[in-house]
Structure formats: structure tokens, C-alpha cells
PyMOL Python script that loads the backbone (N, CA, C, O; Angstrom):
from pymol import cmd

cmd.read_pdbstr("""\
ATOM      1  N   UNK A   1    -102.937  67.143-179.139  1.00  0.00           N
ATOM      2  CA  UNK A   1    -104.014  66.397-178.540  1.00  0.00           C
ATOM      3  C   UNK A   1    -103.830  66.426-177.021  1.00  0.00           C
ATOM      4  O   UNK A   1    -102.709  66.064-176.663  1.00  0.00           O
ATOM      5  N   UNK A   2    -104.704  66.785-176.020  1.00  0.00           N
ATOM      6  CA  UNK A   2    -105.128  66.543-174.963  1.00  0.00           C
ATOM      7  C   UNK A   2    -105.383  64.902-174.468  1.00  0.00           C
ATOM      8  O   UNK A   2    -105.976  64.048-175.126  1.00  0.00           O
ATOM      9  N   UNK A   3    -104.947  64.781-173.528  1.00  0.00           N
ATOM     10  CA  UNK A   3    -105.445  62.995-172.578  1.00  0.00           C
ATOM     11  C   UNK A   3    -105.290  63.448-170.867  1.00  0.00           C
ATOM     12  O   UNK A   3    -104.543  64.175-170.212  1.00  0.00           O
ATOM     13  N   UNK A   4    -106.155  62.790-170.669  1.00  0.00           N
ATOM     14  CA  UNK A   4    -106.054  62.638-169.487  1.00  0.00           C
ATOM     15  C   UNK A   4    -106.392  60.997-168.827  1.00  0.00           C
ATOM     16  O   UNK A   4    -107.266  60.298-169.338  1.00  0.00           O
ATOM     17  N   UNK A   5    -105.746  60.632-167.900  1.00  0.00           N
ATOM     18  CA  UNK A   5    -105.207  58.974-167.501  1.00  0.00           C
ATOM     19  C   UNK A   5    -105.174  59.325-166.072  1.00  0.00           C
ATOM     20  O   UNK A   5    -104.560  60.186-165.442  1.00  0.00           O
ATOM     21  N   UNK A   6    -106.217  58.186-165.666  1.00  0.00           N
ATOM     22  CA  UNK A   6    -106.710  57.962-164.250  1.00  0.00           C
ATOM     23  C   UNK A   6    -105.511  56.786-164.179  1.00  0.00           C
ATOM     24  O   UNK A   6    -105.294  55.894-164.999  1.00  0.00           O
ATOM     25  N   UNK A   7    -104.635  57.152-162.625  1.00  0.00           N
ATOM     26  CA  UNK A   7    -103.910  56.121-162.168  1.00  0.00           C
ATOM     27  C   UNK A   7    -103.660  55.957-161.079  1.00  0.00           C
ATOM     28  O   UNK A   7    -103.806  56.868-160.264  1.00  0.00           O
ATOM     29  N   UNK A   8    -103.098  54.453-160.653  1.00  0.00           N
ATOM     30  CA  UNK A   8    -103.023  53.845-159.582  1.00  0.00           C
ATOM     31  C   UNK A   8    -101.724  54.304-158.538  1.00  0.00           C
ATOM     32  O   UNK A   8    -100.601  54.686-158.868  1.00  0.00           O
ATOM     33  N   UNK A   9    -102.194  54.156-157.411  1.00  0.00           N
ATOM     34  CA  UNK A   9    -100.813  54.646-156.187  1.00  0.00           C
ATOM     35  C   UNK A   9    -100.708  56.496-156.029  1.00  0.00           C
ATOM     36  O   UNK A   9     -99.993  57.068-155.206  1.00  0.00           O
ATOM     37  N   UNK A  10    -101.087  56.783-156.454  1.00  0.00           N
ATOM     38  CA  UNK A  10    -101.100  58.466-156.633  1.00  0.00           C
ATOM     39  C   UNK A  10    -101.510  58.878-155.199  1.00  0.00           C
ATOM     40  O   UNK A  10    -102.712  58.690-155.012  1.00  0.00           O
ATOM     41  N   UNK A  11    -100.942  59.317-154.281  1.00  0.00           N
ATOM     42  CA  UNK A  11    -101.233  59.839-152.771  1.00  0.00           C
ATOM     43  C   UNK A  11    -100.876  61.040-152.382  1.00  0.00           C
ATOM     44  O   UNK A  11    -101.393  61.599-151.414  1.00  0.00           O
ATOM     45  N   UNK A  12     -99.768  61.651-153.252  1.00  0.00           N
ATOM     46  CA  UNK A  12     -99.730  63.112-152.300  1.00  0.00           C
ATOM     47  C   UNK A  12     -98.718  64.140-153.502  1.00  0.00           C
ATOM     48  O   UNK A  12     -98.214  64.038-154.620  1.00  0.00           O
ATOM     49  N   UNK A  13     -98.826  64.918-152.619  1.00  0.00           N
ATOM     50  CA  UNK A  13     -97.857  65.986-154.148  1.00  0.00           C
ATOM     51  C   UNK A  13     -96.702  65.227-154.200  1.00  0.00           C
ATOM     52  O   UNK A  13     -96.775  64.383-155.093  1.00  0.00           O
ATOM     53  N   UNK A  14     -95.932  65.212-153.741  1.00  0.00           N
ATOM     54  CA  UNK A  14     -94.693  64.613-153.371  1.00  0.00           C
ATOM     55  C   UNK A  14     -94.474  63.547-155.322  1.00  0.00           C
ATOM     56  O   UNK A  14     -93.647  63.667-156.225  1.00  0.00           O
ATOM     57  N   UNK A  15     -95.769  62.578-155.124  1.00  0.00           N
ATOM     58  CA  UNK A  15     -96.113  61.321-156.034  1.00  0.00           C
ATOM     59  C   UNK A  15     -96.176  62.504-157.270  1.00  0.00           C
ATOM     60  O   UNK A  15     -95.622  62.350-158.359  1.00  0.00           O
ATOM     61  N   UNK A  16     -96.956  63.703-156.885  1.00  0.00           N
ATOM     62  CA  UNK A  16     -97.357  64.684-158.266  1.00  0.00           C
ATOM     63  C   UNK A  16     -96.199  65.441-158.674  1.00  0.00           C
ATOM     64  O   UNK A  16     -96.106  66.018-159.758  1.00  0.00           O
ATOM     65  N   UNK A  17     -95.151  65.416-157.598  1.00  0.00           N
ATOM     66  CA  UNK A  17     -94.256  66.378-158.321  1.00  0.00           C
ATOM     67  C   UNK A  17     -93.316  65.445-159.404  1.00  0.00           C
ATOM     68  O   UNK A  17     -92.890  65.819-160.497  1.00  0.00           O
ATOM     69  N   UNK A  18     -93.094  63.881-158.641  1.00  0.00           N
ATOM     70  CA  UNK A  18     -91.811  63.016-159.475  1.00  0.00           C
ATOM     71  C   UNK A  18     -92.666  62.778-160.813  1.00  0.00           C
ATOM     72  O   UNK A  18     -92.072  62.748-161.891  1.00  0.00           O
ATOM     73  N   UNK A  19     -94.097  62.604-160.750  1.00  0.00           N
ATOM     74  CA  UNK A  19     -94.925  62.659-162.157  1.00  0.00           C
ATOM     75  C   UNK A  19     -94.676  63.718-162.748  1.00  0.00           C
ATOM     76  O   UNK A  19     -94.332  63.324-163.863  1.00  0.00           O
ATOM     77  N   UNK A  20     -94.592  65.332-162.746  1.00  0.00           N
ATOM     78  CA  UNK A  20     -94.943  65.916-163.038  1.00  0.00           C
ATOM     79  C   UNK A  20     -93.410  66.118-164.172  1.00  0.00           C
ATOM     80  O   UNK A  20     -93.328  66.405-165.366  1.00  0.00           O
ATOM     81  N   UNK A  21     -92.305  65.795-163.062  1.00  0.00           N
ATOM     82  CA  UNK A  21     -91.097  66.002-163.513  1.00  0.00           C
ATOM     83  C   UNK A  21     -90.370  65.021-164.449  1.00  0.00           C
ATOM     84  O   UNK A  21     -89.376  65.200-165.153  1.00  0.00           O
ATOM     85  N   UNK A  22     -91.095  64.001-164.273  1.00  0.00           N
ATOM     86  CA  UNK A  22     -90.759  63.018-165.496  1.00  0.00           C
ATOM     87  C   UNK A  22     -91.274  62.890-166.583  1.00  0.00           C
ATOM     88  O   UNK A  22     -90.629  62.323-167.464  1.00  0.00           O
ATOM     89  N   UNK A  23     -92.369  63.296-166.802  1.00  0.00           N
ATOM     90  CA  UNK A  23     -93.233  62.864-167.902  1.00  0.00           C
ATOM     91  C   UNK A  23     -93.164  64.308-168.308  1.00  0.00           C
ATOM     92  O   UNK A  23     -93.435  64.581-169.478  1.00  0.00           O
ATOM     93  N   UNK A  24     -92.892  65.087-167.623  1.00  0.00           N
ATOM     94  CA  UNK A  24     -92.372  66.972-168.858  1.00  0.00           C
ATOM     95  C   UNK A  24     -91.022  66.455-169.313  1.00  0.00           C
ATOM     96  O   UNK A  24     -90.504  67.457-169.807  1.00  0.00           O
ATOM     97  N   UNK A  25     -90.272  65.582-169.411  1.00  0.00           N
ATOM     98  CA  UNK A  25     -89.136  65.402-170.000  1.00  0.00           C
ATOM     99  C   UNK A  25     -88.998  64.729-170.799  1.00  0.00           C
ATOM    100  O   UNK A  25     -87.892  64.569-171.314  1.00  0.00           O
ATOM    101  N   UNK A  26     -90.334  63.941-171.283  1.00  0.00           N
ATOM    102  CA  UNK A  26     -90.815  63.036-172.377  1.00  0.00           C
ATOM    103  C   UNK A  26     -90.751  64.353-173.782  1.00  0.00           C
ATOM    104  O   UNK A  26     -90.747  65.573-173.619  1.00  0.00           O
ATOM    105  N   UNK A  27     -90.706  63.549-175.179  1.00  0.00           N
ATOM    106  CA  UNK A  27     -90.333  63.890-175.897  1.00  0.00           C
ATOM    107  C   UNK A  27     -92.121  64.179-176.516  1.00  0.00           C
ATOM    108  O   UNK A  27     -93.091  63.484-176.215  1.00  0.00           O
ATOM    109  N   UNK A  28     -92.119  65.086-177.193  1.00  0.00           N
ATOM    110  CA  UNK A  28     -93.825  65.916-177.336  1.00  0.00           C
ATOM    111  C   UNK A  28     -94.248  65.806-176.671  1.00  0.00           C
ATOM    112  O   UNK A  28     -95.302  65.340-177.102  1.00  0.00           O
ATOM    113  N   UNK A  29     -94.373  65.905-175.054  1.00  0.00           N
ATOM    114  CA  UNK A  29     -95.127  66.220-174.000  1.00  0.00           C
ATOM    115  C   UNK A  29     -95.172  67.638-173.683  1.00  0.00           C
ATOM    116  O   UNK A  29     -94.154  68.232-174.035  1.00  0.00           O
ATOM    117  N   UNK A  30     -96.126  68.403-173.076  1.00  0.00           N
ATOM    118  CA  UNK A  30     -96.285  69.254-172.759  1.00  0.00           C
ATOM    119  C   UNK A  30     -97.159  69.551-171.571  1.00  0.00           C
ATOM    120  O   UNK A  30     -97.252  68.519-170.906  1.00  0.00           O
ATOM    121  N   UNK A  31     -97.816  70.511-171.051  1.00  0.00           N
ATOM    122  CA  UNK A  31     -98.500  70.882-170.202  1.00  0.00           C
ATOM    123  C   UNK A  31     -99.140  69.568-169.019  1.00  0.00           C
ATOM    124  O   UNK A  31    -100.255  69.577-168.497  1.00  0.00           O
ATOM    125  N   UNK A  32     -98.215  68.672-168.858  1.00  0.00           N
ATOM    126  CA  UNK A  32     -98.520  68.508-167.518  1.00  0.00           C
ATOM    127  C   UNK A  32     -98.887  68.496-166.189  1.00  0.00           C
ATOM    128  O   UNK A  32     -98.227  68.964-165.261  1.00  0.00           O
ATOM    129  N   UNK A  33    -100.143  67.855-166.110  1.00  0.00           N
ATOM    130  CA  UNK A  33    -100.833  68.218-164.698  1.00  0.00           C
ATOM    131  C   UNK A  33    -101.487  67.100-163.962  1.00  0.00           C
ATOM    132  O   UNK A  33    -102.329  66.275-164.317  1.00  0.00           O
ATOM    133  N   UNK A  34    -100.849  67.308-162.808  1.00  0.00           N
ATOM    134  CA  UNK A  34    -101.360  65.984-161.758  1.00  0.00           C
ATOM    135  C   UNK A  34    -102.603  66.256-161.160  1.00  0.00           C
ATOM    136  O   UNK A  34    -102.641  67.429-161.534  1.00  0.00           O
ATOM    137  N   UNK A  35    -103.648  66.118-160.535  1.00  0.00           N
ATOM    138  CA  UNK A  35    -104.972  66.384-159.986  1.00  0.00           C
ATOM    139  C   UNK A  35    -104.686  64.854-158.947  1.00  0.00           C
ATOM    140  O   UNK A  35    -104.918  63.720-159.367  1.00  0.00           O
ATOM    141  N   UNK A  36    -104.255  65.103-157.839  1.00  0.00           N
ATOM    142  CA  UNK A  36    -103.829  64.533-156.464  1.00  0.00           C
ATOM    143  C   UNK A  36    -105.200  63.689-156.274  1.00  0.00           C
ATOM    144  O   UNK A  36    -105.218  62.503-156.603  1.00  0.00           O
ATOM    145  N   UNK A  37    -106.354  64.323-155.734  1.00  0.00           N
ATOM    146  CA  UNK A  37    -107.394  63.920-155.465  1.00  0.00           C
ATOM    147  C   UNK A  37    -108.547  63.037-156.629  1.00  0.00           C
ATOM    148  O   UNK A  37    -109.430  62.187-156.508  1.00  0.00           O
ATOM    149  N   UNK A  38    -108.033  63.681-157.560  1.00  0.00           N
ATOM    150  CA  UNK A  38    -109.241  62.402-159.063  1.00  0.00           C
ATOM    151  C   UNK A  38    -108.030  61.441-159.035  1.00  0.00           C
ATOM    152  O   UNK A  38    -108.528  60.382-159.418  1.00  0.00           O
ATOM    153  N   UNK A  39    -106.625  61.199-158.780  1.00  0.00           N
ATOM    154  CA  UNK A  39    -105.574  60.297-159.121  1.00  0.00           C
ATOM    155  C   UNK A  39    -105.536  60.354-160.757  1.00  0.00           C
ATOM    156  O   UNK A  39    -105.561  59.302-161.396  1.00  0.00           O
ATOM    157  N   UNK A  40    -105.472  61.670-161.430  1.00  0.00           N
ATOM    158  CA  UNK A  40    -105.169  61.671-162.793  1.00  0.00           C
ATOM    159  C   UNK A  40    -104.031  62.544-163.032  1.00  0.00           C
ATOM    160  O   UNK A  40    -103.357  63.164-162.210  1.00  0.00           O
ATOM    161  N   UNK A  41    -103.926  62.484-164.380  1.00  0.00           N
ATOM    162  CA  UNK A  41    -102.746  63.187-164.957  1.00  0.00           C
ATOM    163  C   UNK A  41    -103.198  63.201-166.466  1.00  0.00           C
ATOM    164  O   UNK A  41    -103.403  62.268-167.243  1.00  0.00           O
ATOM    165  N   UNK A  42    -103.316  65.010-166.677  1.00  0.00           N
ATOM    166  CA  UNK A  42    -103.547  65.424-168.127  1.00  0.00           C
ATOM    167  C   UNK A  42    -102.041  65.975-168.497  1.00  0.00           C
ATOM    168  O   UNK A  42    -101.053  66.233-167.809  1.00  0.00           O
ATOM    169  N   UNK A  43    -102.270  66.022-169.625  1.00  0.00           N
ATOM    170  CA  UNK A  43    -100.932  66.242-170.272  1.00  0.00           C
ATOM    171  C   UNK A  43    -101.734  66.381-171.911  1.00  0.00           C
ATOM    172  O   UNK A  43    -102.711  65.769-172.342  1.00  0.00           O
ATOM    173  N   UNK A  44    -100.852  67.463-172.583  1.00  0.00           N
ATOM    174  CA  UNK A  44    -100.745  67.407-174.419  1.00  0.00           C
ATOM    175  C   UNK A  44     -99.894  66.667-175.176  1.00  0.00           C
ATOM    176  O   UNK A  44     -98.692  66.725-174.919  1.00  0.00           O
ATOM    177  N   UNK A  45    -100.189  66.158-175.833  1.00  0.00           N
ATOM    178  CA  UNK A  45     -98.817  65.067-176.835  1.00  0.00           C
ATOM    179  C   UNK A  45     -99.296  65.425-178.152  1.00  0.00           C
ATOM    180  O   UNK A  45    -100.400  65.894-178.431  1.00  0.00           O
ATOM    181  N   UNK A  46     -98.542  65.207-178.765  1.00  0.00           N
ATOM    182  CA  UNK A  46     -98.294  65.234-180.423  1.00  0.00           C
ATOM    183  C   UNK A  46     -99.127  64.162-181.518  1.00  0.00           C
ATOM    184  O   UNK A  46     -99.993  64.241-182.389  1.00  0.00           O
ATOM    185  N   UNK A  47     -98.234  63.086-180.846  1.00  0.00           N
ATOM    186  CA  UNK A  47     -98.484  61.731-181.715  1.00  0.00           C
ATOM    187  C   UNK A  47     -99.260  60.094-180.762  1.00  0.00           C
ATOM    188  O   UNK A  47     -99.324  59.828-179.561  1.00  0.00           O
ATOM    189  N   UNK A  48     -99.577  59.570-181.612  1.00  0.00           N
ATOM    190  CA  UNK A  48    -100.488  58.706-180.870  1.00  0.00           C
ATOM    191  C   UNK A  48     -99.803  57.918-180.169  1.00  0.00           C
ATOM    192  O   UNK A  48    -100.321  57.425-179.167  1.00  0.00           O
ATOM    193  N   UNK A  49     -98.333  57.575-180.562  1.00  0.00           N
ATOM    194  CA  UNK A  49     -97.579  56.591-179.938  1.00  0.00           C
ATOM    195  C   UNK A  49     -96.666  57.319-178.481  1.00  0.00           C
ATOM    196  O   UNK A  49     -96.023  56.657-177.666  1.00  0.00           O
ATOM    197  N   UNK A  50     -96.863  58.973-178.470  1.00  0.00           N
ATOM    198  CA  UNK A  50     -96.399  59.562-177.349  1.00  0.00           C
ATOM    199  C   UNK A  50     -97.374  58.570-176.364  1.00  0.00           C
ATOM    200  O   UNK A  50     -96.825  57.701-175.687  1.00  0.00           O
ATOM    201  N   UNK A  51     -98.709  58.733-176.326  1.00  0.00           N
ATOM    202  CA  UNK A  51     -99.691  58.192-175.248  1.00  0.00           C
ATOM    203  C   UNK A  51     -99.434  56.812-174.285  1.00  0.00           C
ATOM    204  O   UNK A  51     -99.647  56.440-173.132  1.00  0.00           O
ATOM    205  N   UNK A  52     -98.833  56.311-175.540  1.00  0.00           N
ATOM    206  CA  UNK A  52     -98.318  54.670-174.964  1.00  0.00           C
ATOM    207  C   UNK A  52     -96.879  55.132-174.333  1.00  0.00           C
ATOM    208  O   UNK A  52     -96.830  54.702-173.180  1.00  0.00           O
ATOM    209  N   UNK A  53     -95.802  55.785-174.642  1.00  0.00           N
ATOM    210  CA  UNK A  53     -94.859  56.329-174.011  1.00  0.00           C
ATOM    211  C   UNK A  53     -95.173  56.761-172.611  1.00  0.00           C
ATOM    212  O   UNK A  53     -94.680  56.082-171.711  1.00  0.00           O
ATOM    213  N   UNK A  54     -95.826  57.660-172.333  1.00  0.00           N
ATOM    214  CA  UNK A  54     -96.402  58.256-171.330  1.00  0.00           C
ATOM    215  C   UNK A  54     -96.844  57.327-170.088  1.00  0.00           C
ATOM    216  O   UNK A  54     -96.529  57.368-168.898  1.00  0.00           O
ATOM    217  N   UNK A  55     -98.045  56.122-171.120  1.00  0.00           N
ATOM    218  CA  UNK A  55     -98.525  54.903-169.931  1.00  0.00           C
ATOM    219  C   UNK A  55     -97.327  54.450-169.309  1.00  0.00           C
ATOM    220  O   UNK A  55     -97.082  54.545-168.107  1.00  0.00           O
ATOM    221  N   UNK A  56     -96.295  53.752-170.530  1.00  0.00           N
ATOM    222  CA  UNK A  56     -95.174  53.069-170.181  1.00  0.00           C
ATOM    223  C   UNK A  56     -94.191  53.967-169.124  1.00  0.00           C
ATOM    224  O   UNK A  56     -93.670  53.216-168.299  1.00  0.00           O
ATOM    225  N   UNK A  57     -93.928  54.957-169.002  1.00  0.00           N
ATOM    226  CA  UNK A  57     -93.440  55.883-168.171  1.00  0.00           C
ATOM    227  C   UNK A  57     -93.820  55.837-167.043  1.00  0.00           C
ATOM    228  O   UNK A  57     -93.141  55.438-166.097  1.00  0.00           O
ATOM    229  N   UNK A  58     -95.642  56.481-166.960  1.00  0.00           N
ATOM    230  CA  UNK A  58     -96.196  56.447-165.491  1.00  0.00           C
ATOM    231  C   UNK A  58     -95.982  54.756-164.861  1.00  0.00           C
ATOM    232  O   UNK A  58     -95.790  54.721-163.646  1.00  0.00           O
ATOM    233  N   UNK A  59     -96.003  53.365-165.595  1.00  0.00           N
ATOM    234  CA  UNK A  59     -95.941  52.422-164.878  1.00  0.00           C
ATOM    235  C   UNK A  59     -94.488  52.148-164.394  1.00  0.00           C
ATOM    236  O   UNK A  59     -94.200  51.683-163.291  1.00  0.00           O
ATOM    237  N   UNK A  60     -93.404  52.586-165.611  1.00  0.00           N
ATOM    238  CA  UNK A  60     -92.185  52.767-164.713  1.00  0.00           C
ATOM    239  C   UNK A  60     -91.865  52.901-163.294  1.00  0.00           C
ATOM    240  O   UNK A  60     -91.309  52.122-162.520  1.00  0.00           O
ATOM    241  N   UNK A  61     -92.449  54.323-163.103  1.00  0.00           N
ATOM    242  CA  UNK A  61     -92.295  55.093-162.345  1.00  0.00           C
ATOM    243  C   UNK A  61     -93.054  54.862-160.764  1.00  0.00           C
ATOM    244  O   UNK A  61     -92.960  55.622-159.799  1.00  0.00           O
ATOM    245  N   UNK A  62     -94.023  53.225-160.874  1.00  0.00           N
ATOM    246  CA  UNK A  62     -95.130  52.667-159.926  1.00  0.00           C
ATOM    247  C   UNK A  62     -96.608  53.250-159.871  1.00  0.00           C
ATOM    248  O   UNK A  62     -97.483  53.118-159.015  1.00  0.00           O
ATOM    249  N   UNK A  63     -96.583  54.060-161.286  1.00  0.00           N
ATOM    250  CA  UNK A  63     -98.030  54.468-161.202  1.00  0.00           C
ATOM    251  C   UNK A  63     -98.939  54.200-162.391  1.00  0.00           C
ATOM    252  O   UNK A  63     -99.288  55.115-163.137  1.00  0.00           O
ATOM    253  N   UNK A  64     -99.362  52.802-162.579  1.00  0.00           N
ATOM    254  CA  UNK A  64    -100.055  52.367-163.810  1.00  0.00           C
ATOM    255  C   UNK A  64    -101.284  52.692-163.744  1.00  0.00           C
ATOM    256  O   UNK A  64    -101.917  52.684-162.688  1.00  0.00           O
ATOM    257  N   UNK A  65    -101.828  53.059-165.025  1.00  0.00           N
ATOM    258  CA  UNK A  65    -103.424  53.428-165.420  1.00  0.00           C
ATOM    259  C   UNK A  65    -104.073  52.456-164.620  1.00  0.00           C
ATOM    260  O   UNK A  65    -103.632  51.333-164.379  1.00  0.00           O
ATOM    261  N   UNK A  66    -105.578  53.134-164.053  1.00  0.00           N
ATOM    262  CA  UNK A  66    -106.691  52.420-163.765  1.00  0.00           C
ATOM    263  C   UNK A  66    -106.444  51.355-164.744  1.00  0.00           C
ATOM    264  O   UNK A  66    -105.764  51.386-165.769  1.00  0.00           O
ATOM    265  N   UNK A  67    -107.466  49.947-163.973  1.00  0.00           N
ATOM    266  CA  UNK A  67    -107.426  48.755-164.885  1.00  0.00           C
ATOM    267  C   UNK A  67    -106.178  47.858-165.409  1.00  0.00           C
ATOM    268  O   UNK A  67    -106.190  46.746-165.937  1.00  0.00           O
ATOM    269  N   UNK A  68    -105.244  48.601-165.128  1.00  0.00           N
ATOM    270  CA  UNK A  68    -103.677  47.879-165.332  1.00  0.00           C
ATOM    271  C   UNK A  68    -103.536  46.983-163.737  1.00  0.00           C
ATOM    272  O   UNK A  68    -104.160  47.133-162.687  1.00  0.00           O
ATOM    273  N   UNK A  69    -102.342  45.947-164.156  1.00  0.00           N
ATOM    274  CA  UNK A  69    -102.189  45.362-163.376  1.00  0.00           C
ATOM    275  C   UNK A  69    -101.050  46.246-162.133  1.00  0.00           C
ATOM    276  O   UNK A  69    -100.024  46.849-162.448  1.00  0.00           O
ATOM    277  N   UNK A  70    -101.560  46.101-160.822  1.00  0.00           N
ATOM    278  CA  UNK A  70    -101.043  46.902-159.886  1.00  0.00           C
ATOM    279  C   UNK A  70    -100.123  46.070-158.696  1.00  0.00           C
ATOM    280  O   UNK A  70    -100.543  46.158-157.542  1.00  0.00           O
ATOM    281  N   UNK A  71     -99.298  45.536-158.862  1.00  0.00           N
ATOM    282  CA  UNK A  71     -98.496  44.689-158.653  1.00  0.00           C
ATOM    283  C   UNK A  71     -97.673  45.471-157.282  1.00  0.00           C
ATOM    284  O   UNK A  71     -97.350  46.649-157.134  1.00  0.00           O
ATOM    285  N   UNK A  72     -97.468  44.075-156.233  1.00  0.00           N
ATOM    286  CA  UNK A  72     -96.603  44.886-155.245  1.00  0.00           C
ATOM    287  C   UNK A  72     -95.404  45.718-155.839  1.00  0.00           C
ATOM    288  O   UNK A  72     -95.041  46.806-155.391  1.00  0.00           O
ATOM    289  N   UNK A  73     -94.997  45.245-156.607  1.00  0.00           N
ATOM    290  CA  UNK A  73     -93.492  45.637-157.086  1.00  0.00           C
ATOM    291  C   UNK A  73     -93.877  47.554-157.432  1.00  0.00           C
ATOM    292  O   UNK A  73     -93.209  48.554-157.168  1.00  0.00           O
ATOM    293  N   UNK A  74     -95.199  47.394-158.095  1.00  0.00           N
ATOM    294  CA  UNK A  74     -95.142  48.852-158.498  1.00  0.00           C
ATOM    295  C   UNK A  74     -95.645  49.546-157.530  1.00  0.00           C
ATOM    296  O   UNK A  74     -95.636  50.762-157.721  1.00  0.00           O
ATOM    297  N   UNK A  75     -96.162  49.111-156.374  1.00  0.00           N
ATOM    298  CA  UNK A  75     -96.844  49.953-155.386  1.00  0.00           C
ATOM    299  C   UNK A  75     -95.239  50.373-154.496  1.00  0.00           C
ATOM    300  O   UNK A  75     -94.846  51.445-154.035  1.00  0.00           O
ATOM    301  N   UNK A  76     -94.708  49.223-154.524  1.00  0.00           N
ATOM    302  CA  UNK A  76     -93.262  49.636-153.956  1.00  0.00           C
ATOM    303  C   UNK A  76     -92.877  50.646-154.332  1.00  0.00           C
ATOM    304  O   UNK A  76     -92.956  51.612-153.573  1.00  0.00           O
ATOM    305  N   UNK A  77     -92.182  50.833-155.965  1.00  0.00           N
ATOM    306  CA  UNK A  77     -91.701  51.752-156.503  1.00  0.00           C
ATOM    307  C   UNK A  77     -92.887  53.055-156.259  1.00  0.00           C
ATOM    308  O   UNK A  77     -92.423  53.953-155.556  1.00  0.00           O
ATOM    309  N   UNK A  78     -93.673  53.183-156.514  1.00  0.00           N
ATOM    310  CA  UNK A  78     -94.566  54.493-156.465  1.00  0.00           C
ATOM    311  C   UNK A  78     -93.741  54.848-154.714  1.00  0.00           C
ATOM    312  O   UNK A  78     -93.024  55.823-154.491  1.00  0.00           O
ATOM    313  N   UNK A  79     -94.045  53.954-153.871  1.00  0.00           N
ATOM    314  CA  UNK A  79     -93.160  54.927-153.023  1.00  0.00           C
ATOM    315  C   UNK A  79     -92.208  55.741-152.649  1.00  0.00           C
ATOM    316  O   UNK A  79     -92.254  56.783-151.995  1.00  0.00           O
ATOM    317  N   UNK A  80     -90.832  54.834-153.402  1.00  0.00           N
ATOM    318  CA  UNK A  80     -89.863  55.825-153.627  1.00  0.00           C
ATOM    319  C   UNK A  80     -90.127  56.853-154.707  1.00  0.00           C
ATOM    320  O   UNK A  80     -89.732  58.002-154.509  1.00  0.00           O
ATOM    321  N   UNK A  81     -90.578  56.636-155.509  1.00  0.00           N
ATOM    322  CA  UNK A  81     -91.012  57.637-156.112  1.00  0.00           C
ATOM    323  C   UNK A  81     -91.548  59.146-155.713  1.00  0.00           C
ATOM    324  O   UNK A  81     -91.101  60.236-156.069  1.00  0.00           O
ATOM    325  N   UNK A  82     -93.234  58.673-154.406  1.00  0.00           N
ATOM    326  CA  UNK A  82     -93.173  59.662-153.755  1.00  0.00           C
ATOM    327  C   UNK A  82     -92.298  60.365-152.750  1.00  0.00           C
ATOM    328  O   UNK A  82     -92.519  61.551-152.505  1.00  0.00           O
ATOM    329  N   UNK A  83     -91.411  59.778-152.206  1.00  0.00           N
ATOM    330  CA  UNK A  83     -89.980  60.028-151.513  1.00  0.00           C
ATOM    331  C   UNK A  83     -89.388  60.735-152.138  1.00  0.00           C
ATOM    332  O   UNK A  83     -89.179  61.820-151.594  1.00  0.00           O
ATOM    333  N   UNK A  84     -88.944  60.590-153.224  1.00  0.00           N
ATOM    334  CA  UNK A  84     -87.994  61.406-154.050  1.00  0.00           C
ATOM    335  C   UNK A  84     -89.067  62.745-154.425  1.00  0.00           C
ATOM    336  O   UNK A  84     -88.614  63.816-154.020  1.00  0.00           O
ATOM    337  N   UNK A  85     -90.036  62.816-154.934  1.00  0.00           N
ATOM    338  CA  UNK A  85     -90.748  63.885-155.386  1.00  0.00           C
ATOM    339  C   UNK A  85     -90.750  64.989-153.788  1.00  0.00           C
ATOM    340  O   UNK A  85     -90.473  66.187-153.733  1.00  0.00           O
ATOM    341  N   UNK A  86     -91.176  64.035-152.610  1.00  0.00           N
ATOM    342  CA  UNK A  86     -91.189  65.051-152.010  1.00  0.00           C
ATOM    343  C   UNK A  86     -89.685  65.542-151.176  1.00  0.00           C
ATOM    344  O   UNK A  86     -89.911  66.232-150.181  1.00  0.00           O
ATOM    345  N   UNK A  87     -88.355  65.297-151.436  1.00  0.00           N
ATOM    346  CA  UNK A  87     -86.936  65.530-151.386  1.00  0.00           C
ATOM    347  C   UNK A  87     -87.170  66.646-152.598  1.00  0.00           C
ATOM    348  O   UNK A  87     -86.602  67.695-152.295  1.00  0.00           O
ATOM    349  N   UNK A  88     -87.655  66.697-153.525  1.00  0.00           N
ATOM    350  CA  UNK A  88     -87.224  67.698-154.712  1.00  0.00           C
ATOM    351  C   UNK A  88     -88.490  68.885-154.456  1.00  0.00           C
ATOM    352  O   UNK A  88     -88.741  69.668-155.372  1.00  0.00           O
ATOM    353  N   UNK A  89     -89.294  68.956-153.094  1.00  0.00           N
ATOM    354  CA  UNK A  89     -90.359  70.165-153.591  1.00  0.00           C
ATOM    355  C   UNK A  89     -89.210  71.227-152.380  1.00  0.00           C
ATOM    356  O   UNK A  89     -89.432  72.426-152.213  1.00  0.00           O
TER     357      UNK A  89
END
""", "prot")
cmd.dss("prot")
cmd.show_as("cartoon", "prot")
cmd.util.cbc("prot")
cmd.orient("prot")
């Protein structure tokens, strides 16, 4: 199955690469792809409960789905986040 998930804090490759590199290391994930400018991320999964894995991941990581709660704490983290993504391009 195909999804694609509009999310919050998403600003530059840097944000697309630490997405890109975490959520390909999820378990039935596959073909991962950030789109910088819509602030989404498609990806293939297996099973229905990968999808909720995936949400729970991207909010980890400071980047929760549209409509989720967007909390300083996660706008924080999305930064280091993009910090680190762009240290690893």
C-alpha cells in the first residue's frame, strides 16, 4: 500500500534527508520520499499498523501530520533534526 502524509515543520532537504533516513529503517517501509515544498512524505508499507508506526516516528522526530498537535517541543526537535540531516548530506 502506498500513503502519503502532509506534515508539520518540514523546511529544507536537510529536514528531508533525517526523514528520509529514518523512516527507510522502519520495518515494511519502503520507497520513501520527501516532497520539501507540498511538506509531505510518501512512502509504501505493508500493514495497516506500519502507518501509525510511521506517524509515531515522523512526530518523534518533530514532524507531526497536518492537524496534529504542533507543540514548541516538536518544532524544537524538527530543528535538530534538520541540523543533523543537513551534517549527513
Amino acid at each position: 500500500m502506498k500513503s502519503t502524509l502532509v506534515i508539520q515543520n518540514l523546511k529544507c532537504g536537510g529536514c528531508a534527508n533525517t526523514i528520509i533516513t529514518k523512516i527507510s529503517t522502519l520495518d515494511n517501509i519502503s520507497e520513501v520520499d520527501v516532497d520539501v515544498e507540498a511538506s509531505s512524505v510518501s512512502f509504501t508499507f505493508q500493514q495497516a499498523n506500519d502507518l501509525e508506526t510511521v506517524k509515531d516516528k515522523l512526530a518523534h522526530l518533530g514532524y507531526p501530520i497536518e492537524g496534529d498537535k504542533n507543540s514548541m517541543v516538536s518544532k524544537a526537535i524538527s530543528y535538530v533534526s534538520c541540523a543533523t540531516g543537513k551534517m549527513s548530506q
